[in-house]
C-alpha positions, 0 to 999 in steps of 0.5 A, a space after each residue: 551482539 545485540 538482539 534484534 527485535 521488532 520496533 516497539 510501538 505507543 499509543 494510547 489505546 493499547 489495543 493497537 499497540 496488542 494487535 500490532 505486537 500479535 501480526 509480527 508473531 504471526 508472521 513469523 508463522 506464514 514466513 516460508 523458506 523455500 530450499 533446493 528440493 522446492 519449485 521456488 527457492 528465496 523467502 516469501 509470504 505463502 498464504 494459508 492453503 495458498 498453491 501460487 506466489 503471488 506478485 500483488 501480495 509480494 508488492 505490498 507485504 514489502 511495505 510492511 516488512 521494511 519494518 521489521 528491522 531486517 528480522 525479515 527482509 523486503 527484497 527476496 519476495 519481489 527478487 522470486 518474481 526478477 528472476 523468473 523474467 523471461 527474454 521477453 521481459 515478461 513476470 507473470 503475476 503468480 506462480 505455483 508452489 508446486 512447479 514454479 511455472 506461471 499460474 495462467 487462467 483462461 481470462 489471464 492466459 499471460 498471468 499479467 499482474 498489477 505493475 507495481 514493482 517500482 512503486 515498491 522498490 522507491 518504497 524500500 530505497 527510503 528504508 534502505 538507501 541501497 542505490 545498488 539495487 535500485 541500479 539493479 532493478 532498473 534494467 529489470 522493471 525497463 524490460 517488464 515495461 516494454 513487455 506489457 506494452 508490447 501486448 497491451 498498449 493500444 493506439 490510443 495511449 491505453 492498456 487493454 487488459 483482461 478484467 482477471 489481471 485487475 485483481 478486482 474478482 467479481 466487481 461489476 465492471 462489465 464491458 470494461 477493455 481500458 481498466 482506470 485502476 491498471 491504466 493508473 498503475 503503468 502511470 504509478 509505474 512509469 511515475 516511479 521509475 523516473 524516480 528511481 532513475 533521478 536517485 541514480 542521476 539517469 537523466 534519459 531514462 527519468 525522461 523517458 519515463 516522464 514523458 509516459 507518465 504525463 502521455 498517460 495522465 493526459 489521457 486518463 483525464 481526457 476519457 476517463 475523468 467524468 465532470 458530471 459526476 467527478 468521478 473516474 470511470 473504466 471504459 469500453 472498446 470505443 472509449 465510452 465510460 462505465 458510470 459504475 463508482 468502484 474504488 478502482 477509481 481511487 488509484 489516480 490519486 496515488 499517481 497524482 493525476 488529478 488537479 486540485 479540484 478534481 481531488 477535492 471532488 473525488 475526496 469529497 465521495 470519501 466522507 459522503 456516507 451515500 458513496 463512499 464513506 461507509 462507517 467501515 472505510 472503504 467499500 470496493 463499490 460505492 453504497 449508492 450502486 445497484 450492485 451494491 451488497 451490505 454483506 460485502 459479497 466479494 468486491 461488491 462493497 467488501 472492504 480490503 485492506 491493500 485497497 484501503 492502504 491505496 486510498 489512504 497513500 492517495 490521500 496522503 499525495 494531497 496533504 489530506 493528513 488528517 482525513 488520512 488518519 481519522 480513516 486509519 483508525 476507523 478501518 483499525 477499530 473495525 479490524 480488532 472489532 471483528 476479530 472475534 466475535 464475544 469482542 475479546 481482541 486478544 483472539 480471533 484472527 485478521 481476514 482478506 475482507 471486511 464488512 462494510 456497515 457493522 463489524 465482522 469478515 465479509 460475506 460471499 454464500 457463492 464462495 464458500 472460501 472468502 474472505 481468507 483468514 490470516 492474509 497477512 500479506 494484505 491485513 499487516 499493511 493496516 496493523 503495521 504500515 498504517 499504525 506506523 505511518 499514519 496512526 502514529 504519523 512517521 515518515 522515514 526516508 534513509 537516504 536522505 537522513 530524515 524522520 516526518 512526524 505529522 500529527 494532528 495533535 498531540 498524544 502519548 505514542 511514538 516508536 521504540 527501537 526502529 532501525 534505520 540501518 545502523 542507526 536505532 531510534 526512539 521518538 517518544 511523546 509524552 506529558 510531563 509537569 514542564 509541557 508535552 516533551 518529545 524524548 529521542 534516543 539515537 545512534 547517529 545524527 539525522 532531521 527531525 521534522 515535527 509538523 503538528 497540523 495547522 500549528 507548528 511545523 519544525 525541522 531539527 538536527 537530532 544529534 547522537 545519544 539522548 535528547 528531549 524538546 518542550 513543543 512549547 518551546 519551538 
């Protein structure tokens, strides 16, 4: 039996090679298993000192772990939240360790968490090609959905959620009833699951669901979209805007309900060093707000990692493949300089937030416990997710027996070893006296796509065995 091991990573700068190679090992130290003597059975990612399971972290580390060529698997974390819905659809948004009961708040008093399930899972179906669970899910996400807007979902087409379902802390969003980041993540939602049900050829319920989304993008554009400002803004109880830049109002680019000019207006923000575009990518509220804190201060201009991963996944929507990148590596440089302190990279520790000017873990002096160090559940998404993806540049879907690899020039880097089910690939690149040459190694026959920005793009059957192309050549 052959052993199993982590996909190896290249790259030219060998420190995001390091760092890459030392999150798997951490991993592997906050990875729980849950046996019958505990409140909650399954496998799942507990942060340290952590009390509750939490669905934002559960949703997210799946994206990584699809990685790990099922050294760990994707699924149970978010199978632990499928089988605590309740008969009225309800999964709350985290649940204690100690009793398996939902983790209510006096804000929150129905645990409502982020409805990013579907995303996830048509995220697993393309590293996994399970149409099963996908059949299997539907019913569950259908049930969750109708259980949300049975509570939330006003006249107007719009959720009204409390401000502590947001995820978003101490953000100065005050007077905000109509959050944009949760009214975005149903249309994210809703978007997703019509997805789903089009891998299962369900034409009603992939029209159902299309039908939402588009209700809600209509709306979100309507009231929450500023022309004066180009900008996405929560708002009130009588529908009037809060002219406050947090990244909330990034999330409609990962839903793709912005056109092309409102894209490029949002985008522009980004890159603009007096908003967005702070030499840390991205603060949680923008530079030129009053509430803004250069120490980060909690969700007043921290930079966290998920937050960064949305933005970047948004900006892949829109083919910004190379803004994407350069903010990827920018973000990973920040991550490995703040590591530890006399700048040796091979110590020190990953942590929930950043600093958004210079390198170094975010500030709060009011709350001694943040930024968390090690909150892998968030951090691997940059050191693993964001290396392979966008730093490397693949883009793998199972099912339909692909391999993207877009990159804005070539570079020694490629993977090693990655598992697409039964199949092991490598694609490697490299420069040899006949020209830069691109070496594959593979199991099983699938499509190879190379689109090197704005010069070539290719697609070509990968047969079994061992192979090499000259771009030069193509």
């Amino acid at each position: 039996m052959i052993k199993r091991d982590f996909p190896k990573i290249h790259f030219y700068d060998q420190d995001f090679v390091d760092i890459y190679d030392r999150t798997w090992a951490w991993i592997q130290d906050y990875w729980t298993t849950g046996d019958d003597s505990e409140a909650i059975e399954g496998r799942f990612f507990a942060s340290p000192g952590s009390t509750t399971i939490k669905q934002l972290d559960a949703i997210f580390s799946s994206f990584f772990l699809v990685y790990s060529n099922r050294i760990y698997q994707a699924s149970p974390s978010l199978d632990v939240f499928y089988e605590r819905q309740e008969s009225s659809g309800a999964i709350r948004g985290a649940y204690s360790l100690d009793t398996g009961l939902p983790a209510v708040c006096a804000g929150n008093p129905e645990a409502l968490g982020l409805p990013l399930f579907a995303w996830a899972e048509f995220n697993l179906y393309h590293k996994s090609a399970n149409k099963k669970r996908v059949k299997d899910v539907i019913p569950i996400l259908h049930r969750y959905t109708e259980w949300i807007d049975s509570l939330y979902k006003q006249e107007n087409g719009l959720y009204r959620v409390p401000l502590e379902a947001l995820e978003m802390g101490n953000a100065p969003r005050e007077g905000t009833e109509y959050p944009v980041d949760f009214n975005t993540c149903m249309a994210v939602n809703a978007l997703y699951i019509s997805a789903l049900a089009d891998i299962l050829n369900d034409k009603e319920t992939s029209f159902q669901y299309k039908r939402r989304y588009f209700s809600l993008k209509t709306r979100i554009n309507t009231l929450m979209w500023n022309d004066e400002d180009g900008f996405y803004y929560d708002i009130n109880g009588d529908e009037g805007q809060i002219r406050v830049k947090t990244l909330a109002g990034y999330w409609p680019l990962l839903a793709e309900i912005s056109n092309d000019e409102k894209a490029d207006r949002i985008i522009s923000k980004l890159q603009d060093p007096k908003v967005f575009g702070s030499p840390h990518p991205f603060p949680s509220l923008a530079l030129d707000e009053a509430a803004f804190d250069e120490h980060g201060g909690g969700f007043r201009g921290s930079v966290f990692p998920h937050l960064t991963f949305m933005v970047i996944k948004g900006l892949e929507k829109y083919q910004r493949w190379e803004l994407a990148r350069e903010c990827a590596i920018r973000h990973l440089y920040f991550m490995l300089d703040s590591m530890n302190p006399d700048g040796s990279h091979h110590k020190g520790k990953l942590w929930e937030a950043y600093l958004p000017l210079k390198e170094g873990p975010a500030q709060w002096p009011e709350n001694p416990g943040f930024p968390r160090a090690q909150h892998l559940a968030c951090g691997a998404l940059s050191t693993i997710c964001l290396t392979i993806e966008n730093v490397v540049g693949l883009f793998i879907s199972l099912p339909r027996k692909t391999v993207d690899w877009i990159i804005p020039n070539l570079e020694v880097m490629g993977i090693e070893n990655l598992s697409l089910k039964k199949n092991m690939i490598t694609i490697l690149s490299n420069k040899s006296g006949r020209g830069w040459e691109i070496h594959m190694e593979s199991e099983k026959l699938y499509y190879f796509t190379i689109n090197i920005l704005g010069k070539k793009k290719k697609t070509l059957p990968i047969p079994s065995g061992k192979c090499s192309m000259l771009i030069d050549k193509l």
